[in-house]
C-alpha positions in Angstrom: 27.4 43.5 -36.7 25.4 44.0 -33.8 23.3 40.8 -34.8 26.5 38.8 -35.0 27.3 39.9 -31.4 24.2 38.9 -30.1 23.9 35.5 -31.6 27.3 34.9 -30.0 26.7 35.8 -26.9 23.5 33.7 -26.8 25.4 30.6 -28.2 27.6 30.9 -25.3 25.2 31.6 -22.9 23.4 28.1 -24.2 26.6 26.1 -23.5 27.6 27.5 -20.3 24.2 26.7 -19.3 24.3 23.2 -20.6 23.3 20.4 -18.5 25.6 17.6 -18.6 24.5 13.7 -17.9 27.3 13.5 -15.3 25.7 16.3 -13.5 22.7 14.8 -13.5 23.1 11.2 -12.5 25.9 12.9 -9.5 22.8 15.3 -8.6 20.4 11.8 -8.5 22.7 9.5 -6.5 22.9 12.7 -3.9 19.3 13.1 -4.0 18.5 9.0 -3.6 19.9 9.7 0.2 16.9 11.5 1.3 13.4 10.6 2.1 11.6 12.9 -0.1 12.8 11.6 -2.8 12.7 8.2 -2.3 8.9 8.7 -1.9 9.0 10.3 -5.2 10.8 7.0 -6.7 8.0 4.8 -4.6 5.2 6.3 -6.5 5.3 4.8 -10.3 4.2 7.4 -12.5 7.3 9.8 -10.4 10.0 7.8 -11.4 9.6 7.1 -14.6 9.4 10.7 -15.5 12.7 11.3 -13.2 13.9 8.4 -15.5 12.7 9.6 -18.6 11.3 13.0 -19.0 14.4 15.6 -20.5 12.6 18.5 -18.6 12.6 16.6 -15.0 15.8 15.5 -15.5 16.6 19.3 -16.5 15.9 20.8 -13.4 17.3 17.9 -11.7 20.4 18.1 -12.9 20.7 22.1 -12.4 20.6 21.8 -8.8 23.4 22.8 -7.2 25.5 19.2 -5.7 27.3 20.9 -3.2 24.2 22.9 -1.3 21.8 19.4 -1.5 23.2 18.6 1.6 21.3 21.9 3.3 18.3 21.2 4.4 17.0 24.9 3.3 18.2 23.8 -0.3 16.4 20.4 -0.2 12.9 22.4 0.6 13.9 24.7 -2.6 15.0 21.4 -4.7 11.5 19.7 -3.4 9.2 22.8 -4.9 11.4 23.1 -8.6 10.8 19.1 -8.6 6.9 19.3 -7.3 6.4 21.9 -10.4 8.2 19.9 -13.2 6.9 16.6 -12.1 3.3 18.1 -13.0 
């Protein structure tokens, strides 16, 4: 029983956490505003992992829409970026 519990709790846990395309491509056209990341879709090999690459696109669609206006976010965003882009 207590194994039934627990796969149930992690299958939830998995959608919940989901990342959807929407939030994604919303979290991109927010993040196209700013200079960072324009420099990041300036450099070749950069964008086509933003493009293409399911973990980069991952962390970019967990960030949080509303706070990427703050510039203490952006610095935050910049770092989780900077490590999956390696």
């Amino acid at each position: 029983m207590t194994v039934l519990v627990d796969l149930i709790m992690l299958l939830l846990e998995l959608s919940i956490f989901k990342v959807q395309e929407e939030d994604i491509e919303g979290n991109l056209k927010e993040l196209k505003k700013h200079t960072w990341f324009q420099d990041y879709l300036s450099e070749e090999t950069k964008r086509q992992q933003i493009i293409h690459d399911a973990k980069v696109r991952r962390v970019i669609g967990r960030f949080s829409k509303r706070k990427l206006r703050k510039g203490s976010y952006q610095v935050y965003c910049k770092k989780k970026l900077d490590r999956a882009l390696r």
